[in-house]
KEPATOR-620788 format. One record per residue: residue number from 1; x, y, z of N, C-alpha, C in turn. Coordinates in nm, 3 decimals. Each point is the difference from the previous one (the first is absolute). Layout:
BEGIN
ATOM num      nX      nY      nZ     caX     caY     caZ      cX      cY      cZ
ATOM NUM       X       Y       Z       X       Y       Z       X       Y       Z
...
This chain:
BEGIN
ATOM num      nX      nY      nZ     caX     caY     caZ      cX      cY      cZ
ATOM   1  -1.695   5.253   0.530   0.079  -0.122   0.016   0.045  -0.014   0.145
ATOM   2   0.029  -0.131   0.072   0.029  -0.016   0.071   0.156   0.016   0.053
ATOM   3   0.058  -0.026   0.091   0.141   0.041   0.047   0.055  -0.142   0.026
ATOM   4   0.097  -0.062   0.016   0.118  -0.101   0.019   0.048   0.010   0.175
ATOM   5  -0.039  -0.089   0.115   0.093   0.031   0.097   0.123  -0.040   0.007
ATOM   6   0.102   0.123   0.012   0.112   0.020  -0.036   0.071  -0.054   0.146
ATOM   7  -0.045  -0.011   0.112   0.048  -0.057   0.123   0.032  -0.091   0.029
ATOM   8   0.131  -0.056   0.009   0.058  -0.148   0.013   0.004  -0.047   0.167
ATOM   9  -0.035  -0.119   0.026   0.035  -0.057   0.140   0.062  -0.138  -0.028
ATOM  10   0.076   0.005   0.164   0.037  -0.193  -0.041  -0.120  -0.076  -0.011
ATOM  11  -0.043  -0.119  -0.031  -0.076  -0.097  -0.006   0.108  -0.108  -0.007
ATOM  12  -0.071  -0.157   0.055   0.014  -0.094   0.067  -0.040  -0.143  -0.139
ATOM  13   0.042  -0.027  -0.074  -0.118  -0.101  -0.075   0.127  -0.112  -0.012
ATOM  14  -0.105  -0.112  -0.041   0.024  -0.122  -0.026   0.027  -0.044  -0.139
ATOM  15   0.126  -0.064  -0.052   0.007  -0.003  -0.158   0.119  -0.132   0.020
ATOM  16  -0.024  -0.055  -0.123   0.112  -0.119  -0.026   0.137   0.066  -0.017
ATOM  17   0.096  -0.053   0.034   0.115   0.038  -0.006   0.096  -0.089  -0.085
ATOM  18   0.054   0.000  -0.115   0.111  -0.051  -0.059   0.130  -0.022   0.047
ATOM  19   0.035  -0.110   0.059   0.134   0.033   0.073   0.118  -0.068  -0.071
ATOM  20  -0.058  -0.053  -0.118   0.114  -0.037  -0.111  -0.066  -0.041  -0.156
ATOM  21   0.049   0.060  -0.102  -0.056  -0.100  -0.114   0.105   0.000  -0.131
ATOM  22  -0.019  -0.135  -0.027   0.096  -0.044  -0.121  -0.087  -0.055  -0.114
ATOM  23   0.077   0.003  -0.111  -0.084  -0.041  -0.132   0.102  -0.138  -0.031
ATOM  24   0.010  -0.140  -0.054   0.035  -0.078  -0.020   0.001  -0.082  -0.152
ATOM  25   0.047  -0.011  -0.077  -0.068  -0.112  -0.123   0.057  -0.138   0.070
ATOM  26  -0.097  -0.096  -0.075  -0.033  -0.114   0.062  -0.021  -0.088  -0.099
ATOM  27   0.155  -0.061  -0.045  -0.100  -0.124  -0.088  -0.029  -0.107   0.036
ATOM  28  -0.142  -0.069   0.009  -0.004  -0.091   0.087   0.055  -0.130  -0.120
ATOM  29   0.068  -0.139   0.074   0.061  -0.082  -0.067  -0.120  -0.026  -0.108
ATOM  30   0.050  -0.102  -0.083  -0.039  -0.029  -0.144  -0.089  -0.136   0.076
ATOM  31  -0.128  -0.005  -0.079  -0.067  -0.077   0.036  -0.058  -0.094  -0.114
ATOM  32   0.039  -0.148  -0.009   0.006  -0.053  -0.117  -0.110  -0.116   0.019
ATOM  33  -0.076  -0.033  -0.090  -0.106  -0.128  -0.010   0.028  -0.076  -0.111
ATOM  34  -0.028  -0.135   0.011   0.048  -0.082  -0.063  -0.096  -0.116  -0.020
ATOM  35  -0.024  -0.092  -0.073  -0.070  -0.109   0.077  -0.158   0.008   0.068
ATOM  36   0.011  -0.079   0.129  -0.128   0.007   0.041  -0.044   0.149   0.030
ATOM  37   0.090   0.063   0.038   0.013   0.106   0.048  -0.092   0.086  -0.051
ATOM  38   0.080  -0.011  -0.175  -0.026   0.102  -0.097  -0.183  -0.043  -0.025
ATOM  39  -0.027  -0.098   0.006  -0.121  -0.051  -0.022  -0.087   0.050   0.110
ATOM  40   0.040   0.017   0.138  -0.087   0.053   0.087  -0.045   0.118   0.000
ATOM  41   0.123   0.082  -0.015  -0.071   0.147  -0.083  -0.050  -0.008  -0.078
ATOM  42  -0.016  -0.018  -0.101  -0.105   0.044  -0.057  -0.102  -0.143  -0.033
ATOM  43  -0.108   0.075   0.124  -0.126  -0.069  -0.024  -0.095  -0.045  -0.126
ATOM  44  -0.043  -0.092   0.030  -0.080  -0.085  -0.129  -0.111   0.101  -0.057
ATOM  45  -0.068   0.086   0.108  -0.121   0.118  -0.069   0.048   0.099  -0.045
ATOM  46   0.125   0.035   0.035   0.061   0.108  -0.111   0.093  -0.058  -0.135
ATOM  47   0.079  -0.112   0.052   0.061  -0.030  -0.122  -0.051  -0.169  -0.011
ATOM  48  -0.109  -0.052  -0.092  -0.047  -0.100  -0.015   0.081  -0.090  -0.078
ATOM  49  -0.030  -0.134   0.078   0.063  -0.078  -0.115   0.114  -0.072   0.097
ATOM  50   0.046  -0.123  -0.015   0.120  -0.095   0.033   0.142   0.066   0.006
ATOM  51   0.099  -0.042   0.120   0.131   0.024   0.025   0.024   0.197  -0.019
ATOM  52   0.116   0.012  -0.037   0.077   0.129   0.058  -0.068   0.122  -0.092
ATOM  53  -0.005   0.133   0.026   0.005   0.077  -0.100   0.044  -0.011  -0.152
ATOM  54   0.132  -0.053   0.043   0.095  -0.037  -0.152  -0.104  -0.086  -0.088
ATOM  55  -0.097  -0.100   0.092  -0.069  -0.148  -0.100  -0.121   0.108  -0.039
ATOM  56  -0.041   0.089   0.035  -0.136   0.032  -0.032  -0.005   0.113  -0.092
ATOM  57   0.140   0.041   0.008  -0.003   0.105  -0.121   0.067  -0.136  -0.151
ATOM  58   0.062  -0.049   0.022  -0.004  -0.077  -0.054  -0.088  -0.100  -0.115
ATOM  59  -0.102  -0.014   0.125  -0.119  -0.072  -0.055  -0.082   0.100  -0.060
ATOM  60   0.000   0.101  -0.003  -0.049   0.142  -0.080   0.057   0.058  -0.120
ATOM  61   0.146  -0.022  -0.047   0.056  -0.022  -0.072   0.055   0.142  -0.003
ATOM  62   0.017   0.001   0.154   0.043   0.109  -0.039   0.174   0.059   0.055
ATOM  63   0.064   0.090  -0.009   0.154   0.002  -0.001  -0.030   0.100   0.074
ATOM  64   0.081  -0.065   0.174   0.016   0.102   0.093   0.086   0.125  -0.058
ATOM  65   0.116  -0.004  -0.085   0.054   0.132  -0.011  -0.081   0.097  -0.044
ATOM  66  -0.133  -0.021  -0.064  -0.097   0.118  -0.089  -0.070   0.038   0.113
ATOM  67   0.015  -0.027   0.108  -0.116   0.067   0.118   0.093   0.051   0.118
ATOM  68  -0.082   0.123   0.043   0.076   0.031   0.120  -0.006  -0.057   0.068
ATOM  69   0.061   0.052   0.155   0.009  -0.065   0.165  -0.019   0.115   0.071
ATOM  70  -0.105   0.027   0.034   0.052   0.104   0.147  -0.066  -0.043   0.098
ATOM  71   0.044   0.117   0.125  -0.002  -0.065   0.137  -0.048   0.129   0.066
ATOM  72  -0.065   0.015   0.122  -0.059   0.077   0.085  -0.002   0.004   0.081
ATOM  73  -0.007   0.100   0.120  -0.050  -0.008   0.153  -0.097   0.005  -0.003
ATOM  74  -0.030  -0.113   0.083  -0.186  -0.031   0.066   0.005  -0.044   0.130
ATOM  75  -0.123   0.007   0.051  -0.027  -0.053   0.131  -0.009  -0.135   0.016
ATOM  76  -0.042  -0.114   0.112   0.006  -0.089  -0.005  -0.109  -0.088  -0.101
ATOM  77  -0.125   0.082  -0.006  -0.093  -0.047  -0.077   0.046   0.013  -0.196
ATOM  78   0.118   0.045  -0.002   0.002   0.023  -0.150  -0.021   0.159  -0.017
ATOM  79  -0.084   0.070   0.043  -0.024   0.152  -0.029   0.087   0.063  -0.052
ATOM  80   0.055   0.109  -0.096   0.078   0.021  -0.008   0.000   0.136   0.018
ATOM  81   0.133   0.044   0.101   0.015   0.116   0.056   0.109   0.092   0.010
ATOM  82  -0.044   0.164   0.028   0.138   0.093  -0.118   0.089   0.017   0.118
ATOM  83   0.112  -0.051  -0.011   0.092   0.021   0.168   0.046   0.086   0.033
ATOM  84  -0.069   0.096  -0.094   0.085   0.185   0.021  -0.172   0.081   0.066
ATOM  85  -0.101  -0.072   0.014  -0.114   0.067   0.037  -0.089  -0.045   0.148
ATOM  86   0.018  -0.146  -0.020  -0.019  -0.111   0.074   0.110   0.011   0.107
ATOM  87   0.040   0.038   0.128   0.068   0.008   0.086  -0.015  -0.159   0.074
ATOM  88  -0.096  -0.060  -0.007   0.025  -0.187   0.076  -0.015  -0.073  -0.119
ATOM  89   0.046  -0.003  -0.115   0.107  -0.054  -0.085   0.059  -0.132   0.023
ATOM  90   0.093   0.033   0.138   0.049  -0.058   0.051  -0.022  -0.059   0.113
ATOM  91   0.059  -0.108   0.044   0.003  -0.016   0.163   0.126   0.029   0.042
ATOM  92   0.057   0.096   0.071   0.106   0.025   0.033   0.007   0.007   0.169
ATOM  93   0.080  -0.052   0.078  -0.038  -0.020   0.130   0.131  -0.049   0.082
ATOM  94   0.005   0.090   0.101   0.142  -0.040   0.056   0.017  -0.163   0.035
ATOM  95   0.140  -0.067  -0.015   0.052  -0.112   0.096   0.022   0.030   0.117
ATOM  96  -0.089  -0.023   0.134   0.044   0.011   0.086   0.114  -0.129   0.055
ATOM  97   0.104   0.057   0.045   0.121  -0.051   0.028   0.024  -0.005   0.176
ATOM  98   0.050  -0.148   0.009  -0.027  -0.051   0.126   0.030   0.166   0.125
ATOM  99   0.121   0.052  -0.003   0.053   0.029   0.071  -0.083   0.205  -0.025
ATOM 100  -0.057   0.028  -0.100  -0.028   0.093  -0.053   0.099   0.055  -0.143
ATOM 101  -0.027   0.112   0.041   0.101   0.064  -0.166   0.128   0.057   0.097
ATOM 102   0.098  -0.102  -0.044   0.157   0.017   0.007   0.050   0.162  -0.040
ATOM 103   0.050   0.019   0.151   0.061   0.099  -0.065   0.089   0.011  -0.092
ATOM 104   0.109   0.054  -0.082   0.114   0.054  -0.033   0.041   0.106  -0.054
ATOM 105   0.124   0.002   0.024   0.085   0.107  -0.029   0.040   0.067  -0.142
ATOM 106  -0.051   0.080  -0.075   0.054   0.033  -0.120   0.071   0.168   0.014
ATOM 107   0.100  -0.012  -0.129   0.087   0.115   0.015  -0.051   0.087  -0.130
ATOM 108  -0.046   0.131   0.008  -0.042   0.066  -0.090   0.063   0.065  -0.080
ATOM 109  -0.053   0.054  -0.119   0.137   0.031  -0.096   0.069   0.151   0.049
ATOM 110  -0.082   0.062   0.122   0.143   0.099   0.053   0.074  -0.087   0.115
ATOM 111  -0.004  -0.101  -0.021   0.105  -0.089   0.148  -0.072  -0.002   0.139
ATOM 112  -0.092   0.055   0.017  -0.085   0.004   0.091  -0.075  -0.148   0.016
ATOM 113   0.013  -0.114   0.142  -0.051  -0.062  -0.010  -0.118  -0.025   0.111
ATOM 114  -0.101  -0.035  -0.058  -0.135  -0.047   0.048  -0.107  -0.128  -0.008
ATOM 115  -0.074   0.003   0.133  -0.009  -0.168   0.032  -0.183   0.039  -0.057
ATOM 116  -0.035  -0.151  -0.084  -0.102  -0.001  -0.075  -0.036  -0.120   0.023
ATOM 117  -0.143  -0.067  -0.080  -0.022  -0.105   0.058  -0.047  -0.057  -0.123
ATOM 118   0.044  -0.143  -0.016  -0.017  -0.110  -0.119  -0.171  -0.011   0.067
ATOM 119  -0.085   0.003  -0.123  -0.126  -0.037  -0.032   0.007  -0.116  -0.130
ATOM 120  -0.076  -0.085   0.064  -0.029  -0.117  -0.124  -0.119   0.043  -0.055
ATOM 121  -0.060  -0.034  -0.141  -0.110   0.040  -0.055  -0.037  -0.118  -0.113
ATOM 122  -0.119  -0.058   0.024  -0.107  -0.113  -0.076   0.007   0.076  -0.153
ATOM 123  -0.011  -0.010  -0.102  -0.106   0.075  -0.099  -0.067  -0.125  -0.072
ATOM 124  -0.108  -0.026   0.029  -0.065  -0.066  -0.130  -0.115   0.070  -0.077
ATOM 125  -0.019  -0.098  -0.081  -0.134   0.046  -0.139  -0.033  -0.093  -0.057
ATOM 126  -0.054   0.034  -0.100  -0.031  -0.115  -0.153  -0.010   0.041  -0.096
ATOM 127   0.031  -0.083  -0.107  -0.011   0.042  -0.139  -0.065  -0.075  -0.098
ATOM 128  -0.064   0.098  -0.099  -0.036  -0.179  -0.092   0.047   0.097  -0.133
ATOM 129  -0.010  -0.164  -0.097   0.077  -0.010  -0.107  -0.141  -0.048  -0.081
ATOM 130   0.069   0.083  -0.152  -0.107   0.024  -0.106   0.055  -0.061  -0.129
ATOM 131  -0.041  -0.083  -0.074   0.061  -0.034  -0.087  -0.141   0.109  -0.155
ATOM 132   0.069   0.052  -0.070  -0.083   0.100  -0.088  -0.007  -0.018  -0.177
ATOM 133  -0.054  -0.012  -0.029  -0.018  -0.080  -0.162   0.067   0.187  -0.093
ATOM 134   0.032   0.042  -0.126   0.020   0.115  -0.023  -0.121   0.071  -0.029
ATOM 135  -0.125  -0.053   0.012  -0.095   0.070  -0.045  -0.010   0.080   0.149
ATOM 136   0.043  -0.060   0.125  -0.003   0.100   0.124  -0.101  -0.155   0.084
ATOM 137  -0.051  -0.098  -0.046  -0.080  -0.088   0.058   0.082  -0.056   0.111
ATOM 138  -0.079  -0.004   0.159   0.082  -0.113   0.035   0.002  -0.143   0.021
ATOM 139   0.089  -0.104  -0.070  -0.048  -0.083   0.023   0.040  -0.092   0.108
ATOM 140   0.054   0.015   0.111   0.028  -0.069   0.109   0.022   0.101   0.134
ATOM 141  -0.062  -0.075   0.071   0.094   0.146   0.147   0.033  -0.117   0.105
ATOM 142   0.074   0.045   0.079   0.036  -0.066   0.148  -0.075   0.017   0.098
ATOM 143  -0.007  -0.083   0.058  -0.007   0.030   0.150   0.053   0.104   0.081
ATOM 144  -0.055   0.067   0.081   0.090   0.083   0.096   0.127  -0.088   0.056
ATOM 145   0.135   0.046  -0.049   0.131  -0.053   0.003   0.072   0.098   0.153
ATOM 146  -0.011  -0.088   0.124   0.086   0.106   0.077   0.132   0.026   0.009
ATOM 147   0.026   0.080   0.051   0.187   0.020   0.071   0.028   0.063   0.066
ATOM 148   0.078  -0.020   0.068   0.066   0.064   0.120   0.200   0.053   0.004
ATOM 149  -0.010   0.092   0.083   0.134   0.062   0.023   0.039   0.034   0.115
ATOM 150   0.115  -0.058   0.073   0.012   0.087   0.146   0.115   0.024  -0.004
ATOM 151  -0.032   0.169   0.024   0.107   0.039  -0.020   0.041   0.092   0.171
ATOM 152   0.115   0.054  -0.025   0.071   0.103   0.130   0.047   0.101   0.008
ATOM 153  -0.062   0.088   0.082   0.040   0.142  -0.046   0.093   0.029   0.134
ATOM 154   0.090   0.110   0.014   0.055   0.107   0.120  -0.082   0.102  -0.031
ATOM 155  -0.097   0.062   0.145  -0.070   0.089   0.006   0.034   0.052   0.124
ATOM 156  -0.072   0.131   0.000   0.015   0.063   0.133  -0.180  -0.070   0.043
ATOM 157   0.033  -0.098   0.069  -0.117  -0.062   0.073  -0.028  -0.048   0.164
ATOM 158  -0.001   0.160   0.058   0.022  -0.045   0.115  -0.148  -0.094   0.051
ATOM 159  -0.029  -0.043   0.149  -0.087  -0.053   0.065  -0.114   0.064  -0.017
ATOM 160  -0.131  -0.059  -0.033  -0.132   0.091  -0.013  -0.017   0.039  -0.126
ATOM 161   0.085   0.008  -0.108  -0.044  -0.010  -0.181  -0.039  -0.095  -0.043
ATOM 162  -0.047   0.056  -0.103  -0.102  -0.129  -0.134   0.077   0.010  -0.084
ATOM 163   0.003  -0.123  -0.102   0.022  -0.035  -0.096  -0.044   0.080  -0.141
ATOM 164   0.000   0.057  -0.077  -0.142   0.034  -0.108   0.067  -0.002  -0.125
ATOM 165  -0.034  -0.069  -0.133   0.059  -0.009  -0.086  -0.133   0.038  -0.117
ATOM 166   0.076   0.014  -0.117  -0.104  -0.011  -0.139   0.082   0.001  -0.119
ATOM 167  -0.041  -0.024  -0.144   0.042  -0.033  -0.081   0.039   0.128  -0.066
ATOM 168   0.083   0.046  -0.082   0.000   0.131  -0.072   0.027  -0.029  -0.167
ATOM 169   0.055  -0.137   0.025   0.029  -0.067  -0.167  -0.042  -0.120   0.004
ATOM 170  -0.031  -0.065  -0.104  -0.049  -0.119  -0.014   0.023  -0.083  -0.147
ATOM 171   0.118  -0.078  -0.061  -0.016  -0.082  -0.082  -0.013  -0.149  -0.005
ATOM 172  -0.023  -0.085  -0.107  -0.025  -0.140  -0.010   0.019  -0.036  -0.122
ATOM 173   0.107  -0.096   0.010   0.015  -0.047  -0.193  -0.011  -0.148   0.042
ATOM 174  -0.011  -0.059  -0.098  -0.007  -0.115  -0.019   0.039  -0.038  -0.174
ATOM 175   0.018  -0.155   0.021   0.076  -0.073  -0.076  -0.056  -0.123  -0.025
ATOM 176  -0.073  -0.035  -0.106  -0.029  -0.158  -0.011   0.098  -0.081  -0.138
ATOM 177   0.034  -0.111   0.061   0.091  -0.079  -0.103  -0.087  -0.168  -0.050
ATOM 178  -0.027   0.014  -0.101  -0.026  -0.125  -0.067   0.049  -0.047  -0.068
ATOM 179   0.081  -0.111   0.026   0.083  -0.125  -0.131  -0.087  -0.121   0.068
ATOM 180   0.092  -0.049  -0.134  -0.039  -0.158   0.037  -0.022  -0.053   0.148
ATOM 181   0.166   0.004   0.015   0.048  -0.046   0.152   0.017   0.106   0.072
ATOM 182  -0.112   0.091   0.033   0.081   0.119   0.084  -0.140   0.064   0.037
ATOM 183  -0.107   0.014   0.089  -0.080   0.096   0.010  -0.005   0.070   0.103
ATOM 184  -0.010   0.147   0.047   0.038   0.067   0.132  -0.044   0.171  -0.060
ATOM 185  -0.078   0.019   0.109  -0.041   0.171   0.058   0.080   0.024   0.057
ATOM 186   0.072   0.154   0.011   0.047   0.044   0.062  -0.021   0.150   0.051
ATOM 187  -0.012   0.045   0.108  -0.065   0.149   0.030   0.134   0.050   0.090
ATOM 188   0.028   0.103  -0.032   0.067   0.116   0.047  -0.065   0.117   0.046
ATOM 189   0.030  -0.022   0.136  -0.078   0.182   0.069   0.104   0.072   0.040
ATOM 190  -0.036   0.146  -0.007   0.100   0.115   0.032  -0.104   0.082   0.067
ATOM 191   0.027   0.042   0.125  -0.100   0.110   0.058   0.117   0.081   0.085
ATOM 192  -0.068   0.139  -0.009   0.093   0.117   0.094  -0.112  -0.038   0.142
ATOM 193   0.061   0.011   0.111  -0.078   0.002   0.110   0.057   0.109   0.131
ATOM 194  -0.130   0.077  -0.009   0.042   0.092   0.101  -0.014  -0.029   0.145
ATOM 195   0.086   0.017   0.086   0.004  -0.048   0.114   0.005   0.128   0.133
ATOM 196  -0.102   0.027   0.084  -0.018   0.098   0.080  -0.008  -0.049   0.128
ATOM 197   0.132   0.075   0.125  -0.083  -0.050   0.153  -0.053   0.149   0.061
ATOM 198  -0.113  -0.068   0.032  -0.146   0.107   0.028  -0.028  -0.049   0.172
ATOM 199  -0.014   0.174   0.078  -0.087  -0.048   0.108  -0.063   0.137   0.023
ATOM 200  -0.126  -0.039   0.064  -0.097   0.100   0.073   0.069   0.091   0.064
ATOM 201  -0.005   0.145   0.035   0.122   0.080   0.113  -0.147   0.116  -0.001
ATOM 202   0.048   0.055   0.060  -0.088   0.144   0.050   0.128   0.106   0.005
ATOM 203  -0.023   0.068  -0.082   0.082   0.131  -0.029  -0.059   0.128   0.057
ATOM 204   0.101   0.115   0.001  -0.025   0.120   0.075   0.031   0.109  -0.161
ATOM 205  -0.093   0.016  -0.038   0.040   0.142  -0.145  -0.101   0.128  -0.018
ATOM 206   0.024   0.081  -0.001   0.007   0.115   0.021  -0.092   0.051  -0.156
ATOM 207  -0.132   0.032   0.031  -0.136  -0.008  -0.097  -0.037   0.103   0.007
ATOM 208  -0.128   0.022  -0.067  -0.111   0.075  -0.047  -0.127  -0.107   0.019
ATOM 209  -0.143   0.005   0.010  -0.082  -0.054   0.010  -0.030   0.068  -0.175
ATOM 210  -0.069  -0.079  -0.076  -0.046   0.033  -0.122  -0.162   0.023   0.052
ATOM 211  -0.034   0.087  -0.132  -0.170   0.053   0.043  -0.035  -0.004  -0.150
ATOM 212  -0.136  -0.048  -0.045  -0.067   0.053  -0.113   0.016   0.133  -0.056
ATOM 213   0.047   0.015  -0.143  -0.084   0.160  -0.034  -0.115  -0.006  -0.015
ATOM 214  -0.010   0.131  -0.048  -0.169   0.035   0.018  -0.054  -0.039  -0.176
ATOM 215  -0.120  -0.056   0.037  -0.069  -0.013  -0.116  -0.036   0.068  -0.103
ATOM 216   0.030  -0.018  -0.138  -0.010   0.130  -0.068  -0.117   0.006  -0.075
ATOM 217  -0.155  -0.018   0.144  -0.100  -0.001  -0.051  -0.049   0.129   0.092
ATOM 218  -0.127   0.029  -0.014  -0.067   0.097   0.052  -0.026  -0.031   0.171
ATOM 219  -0.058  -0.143  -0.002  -0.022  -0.052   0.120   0.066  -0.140   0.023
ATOM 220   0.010  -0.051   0.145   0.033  -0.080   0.034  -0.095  -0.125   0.135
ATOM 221   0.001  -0.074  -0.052  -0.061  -0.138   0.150   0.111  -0.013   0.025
ATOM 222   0.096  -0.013   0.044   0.102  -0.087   0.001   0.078   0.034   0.151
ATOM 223  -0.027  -0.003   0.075   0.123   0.046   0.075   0.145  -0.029   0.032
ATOM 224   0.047   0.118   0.016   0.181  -0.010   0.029  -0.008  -0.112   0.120
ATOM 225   0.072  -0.084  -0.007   0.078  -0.139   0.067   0.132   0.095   0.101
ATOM 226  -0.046   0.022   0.157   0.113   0.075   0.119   0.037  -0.073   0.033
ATOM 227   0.124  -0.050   0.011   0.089  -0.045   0.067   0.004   0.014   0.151
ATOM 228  -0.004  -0.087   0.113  -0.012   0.024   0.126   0.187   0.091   0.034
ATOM 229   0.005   0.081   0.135   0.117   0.073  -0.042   0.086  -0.110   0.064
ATOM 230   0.126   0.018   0.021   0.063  -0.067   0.054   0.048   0.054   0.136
ATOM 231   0.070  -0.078   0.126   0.089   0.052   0.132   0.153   0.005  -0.071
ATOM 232   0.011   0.132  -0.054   0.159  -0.037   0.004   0.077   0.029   0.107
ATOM 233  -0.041   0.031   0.133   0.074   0.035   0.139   0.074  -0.154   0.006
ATOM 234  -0.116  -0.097  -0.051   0.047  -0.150   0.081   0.037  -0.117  -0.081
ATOM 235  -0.003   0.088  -0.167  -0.039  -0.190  -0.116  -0.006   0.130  -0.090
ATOM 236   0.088  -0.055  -0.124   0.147  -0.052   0.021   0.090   0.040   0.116
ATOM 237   0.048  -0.115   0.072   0.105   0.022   0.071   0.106   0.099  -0.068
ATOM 238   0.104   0.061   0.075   0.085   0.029  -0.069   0.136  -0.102   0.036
């Protein structure tokens, strides 16, 4: 068997750096269709037939309370996508703000106070909506339905960080009402959104170079991969 080099040196490498991150829930406002509205979502090739959802289940004879409603994250095309796997999910993307990101002052919970900087943040997406018979059939869907949220965080965000966000939760309910005089969708989103400021840095940490073991065959093609050595007289600085 082969041996492990046990000899540590500094090395020099390049890695993203986290210089703040928060987790958030987010409900974005209530988003209601009505009317023409309600008629524009949902298109004539998915849900056929004259006027609103309400007229076409209707004309089917059939009673919105016996069928579900659900709702999804998708992309703009309709796709529908898992927001815990799918990391661009979203569009999430800083507001840049005339003057930059404002500093201020916050006081921490040992009384210690420190200056941070307000970041604005975009989030949009889309969703579509499923109307579902109980056999599991569906018989209507939406259009890709968008929305948006801007929201504001205090971060430690000095000059030269990125923005970087992603989803870690993701819900969508919805609500359809049919009377006489009364027809209206309604969708409710709730998402956790993680929020990270990230920049490029070059660090100084104190390594091992890793090496292959040895093959636990008789023979080998393969050769060991040497590392060129390094100047440590001159790099890493100290």
């Amino acid at each position: 068997m082969g041996h492990y080099h046990r000899d540590t040196e500094r090395v020099c490498i390049r890695t993203r750096k986290i210089y703040d991150w928060v987790t958030r829930q987010i409900d974005v406002p209530l988003k209601s269709f009505s009317g023409d509205d309600l008629e524009t979502i949902f298109p004539s090739d998915t849900c056929p037939g004259d006027g609103t959802i309400c007229d076409f289940l209707a004309a089917q004879n059939m009673d919105p309370q016996n069928f579900a409603i659900r709702c999804f994250l998708t992309d703009a095309a309709g796709n529908p996508i898992d927001p815990v796997v799918d990391q661009d999910a979203l569009i999430c993307q800083e507001i840049m703000q005339p003057n930059g990101r404002q500093p201020v002052n916050v006081t921490l919970p040992s009384g210690e106070t420190v200056t941070l900087q307000k970041v604005k943040a975009l989030v949009k997406g889309h969703v579509v909506v499923q109307i579902v018979s109980p056999t599991g059939t569906v018989i209507c869907q939406s259009a890709p339905i968008p929305f948006a949220t801007a929201q504001t965080f205090i971060l430690c965000a000095p000059e030269g960080t990125q923005l970087n966000c992603h989803i870690s939760f993701f819900e969508c309910d919805t609500s359809l009402v049919c009377t006489d005089n009364f027809t209206q969708l309604d969708i409710s989103i709730t998402l956790c959104l993680e929020v990270q400021v990230e920049a490029d840095v070059k660090i100084e940490v104190e390594a091992r170079f890793c090496q292959p073991r040895e093959e636990l065959a008789e023979a080998t093609l393969c050769p060991t991969t040497k590392f060129p050595p390094q100047c440590p007289d001159v790099f890493p600085a100290m």
